[in-house]
C-alpha positions, 0 to 999 in steps of 0.5 A: 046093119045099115048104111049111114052117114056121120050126118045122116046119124046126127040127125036120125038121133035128133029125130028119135028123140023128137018123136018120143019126147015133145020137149026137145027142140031146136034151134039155130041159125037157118036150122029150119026150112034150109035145113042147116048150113051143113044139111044135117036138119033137113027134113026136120023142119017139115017134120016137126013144125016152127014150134020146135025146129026154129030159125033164130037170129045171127046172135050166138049169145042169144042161141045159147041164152035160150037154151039155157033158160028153156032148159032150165024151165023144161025144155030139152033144147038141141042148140045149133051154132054154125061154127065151134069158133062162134061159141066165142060169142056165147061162152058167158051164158054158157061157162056162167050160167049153163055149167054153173046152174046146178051147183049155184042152186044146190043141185035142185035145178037141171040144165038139159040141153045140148049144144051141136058144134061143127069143128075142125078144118079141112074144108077151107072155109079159113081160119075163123071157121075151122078151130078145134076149141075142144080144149076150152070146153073140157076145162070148165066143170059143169059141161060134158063134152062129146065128140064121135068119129063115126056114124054108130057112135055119133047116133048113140051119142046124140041119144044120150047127150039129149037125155042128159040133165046137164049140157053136153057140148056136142062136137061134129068134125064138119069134113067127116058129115058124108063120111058113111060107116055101118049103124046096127039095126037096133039102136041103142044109146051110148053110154057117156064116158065109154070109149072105143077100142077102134083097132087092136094092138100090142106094141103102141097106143094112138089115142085119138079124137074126131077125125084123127081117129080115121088117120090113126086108123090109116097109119096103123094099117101101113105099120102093121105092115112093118110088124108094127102092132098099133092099138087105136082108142077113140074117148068118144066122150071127152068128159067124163073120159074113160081113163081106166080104158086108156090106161089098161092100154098103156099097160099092155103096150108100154107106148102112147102117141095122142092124136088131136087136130087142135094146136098143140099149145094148151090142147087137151092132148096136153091135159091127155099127157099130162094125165097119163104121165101122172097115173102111167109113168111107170108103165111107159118105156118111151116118152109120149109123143103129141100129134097135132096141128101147126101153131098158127090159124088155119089157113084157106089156101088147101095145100096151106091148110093141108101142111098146118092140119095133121094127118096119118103120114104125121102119126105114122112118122110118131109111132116110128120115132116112140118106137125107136 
């Protein structure tokens, strides 16, 4: 095992694949010799050259736009877009022409291409910097979405996101990039829509993405201290999402809290719930209980944006109120 951070692992996936495969590329804002505006392209630039590391202009729409097109034509472009909330400038090429290319040509084209997005708050760079948009992408057919909380899950991720035909919406919580965790020594791709027992238990499950795994994973450990066994899962992907692995959970705890940093309203824990409460109702002795942010854009002031943001006090609070 090694040490790695959630960053570092990002890019250690970009790399290897660059390595082995002339064909992937990327692209973005100040992805080159800069190295991105989060750092996790460093070194790739000088590794790699201009003809496939590329600074492009501050347009969405054309990042996108190209990848689209060079991937429809043989390329495996890595898209980088500085901020998720900035797919709003390129969500025509991606929603009606990324997600619909296969289908539109009758299965006899491939869109290969993967779009990194930096999400979430935490970090203050205010509220048009620090949305959590996942909800848009998992409601358009034609695009997976992935979205690791570690540095061995963001490494094997990236790895199959990449070798992926169809595009894959690549979701990075930007507060967690030196977040360093354990990366096996021999790395392997992991699979898409296979998620994640992050912590066992018997009396509730948390399910949560991104970030709020880690404050699930806190608040578990204050109430096993209270005889409070909590089972942590983490989707990793999602879409496809590992239905069959959240359900087995639920029937073996009978209670379910889910975790997301988005706004509540419309929010794919919204969908979660909606979706357990269709395939699960019987197993469940308490009603579900949504964790998520305040509905109001995230604000820079940091005790402002901590109050809007969840945390594991809030989950924590969650699990208590199921359990009751």
């Amino acid at each position: 095992m090694k040490q790695m951070t959630y960053g570092e692992a990002i890019r250690e996936g970009m790399r290897i694949r660059m390595r082995e495969d002339e064909n992937v590329c990327i692209f973005g804002e100040d992805v080159g010799a800069f190295g991105g505006c989060f750092g996790v392209t460093a070194g790739l630039f000088d590794e790699f050259g201009d003809k496939r590391v590329r600074d492009t202009p501050i347009s969405e729409g054309v990042i996108i736009g190209c990848a689209v097109g060079s991937a429809a034509t043989g390329l495996r472009p890595i898209a980088e877009l500085m901020f998720i909330d900035f797919l709003t400038v390129g969500m025509d090429q991606l929603v009606n022409q990324a997600a619909k290319m296969r289908y539109m040509f009758g299965g006899n084209i491939s869109v290969p291409m993967v779009v990194r997005l930096p999400g979430g708050g935490g970090v203050s760079a205010a509220a048009q910097h620090s949305q959590s948009l996942e909800a848009w992408l998992t409601h358009v057919p034609g695009l997976k979405v992935v979205y690791p909380s570690t540095p061995q899950d963001a490494l094997g991720l990236m790895l199959s996101a990449i070798d992926d035909e169809d595009p894959v919406m690549f979701v990075e919580h930007k507060a967690m990039y030196g977040m360093k965790g354990e990366v096996d020594d021999v790395i392997v791709p992991i699979k898409l829509g296979v998620g994640d027992i992050k912590r066992a238990g018997t009396d509730i499950t948390v399910v949560a993405t991104g970030k709020m795994v880690h404050e699930a994973l806190k608040a578990a450990a204050k109430l096993e201290k209270e005889g409070i066994s909590v089972e942590v899962i983490d989707p990793r992907t999602l879409y496809p999402l590992d239905k069959k692995m959240i359900f087995n959970s639920i029937e073996k705890t009978t209670r379910v809290v889910i975790a997301t940093e988005e706004v509540k309203r419309g929010s794919f824990a919204g969908e979660l719930a909606a979706m357990i409460s269709e395939s699960c109702f019987f197993n469940l002795d308490a009603p579900i209980k949504r964790v998520n942010a305040l509905d109001t854009p995230i604000p820079f002031a940091p005790n402002l944006e901590n109050f809007v943001l969840p945390n594991d006090v809030d989950i924590y609070n969650a699990v208590k109120e199921v359990m009751a």
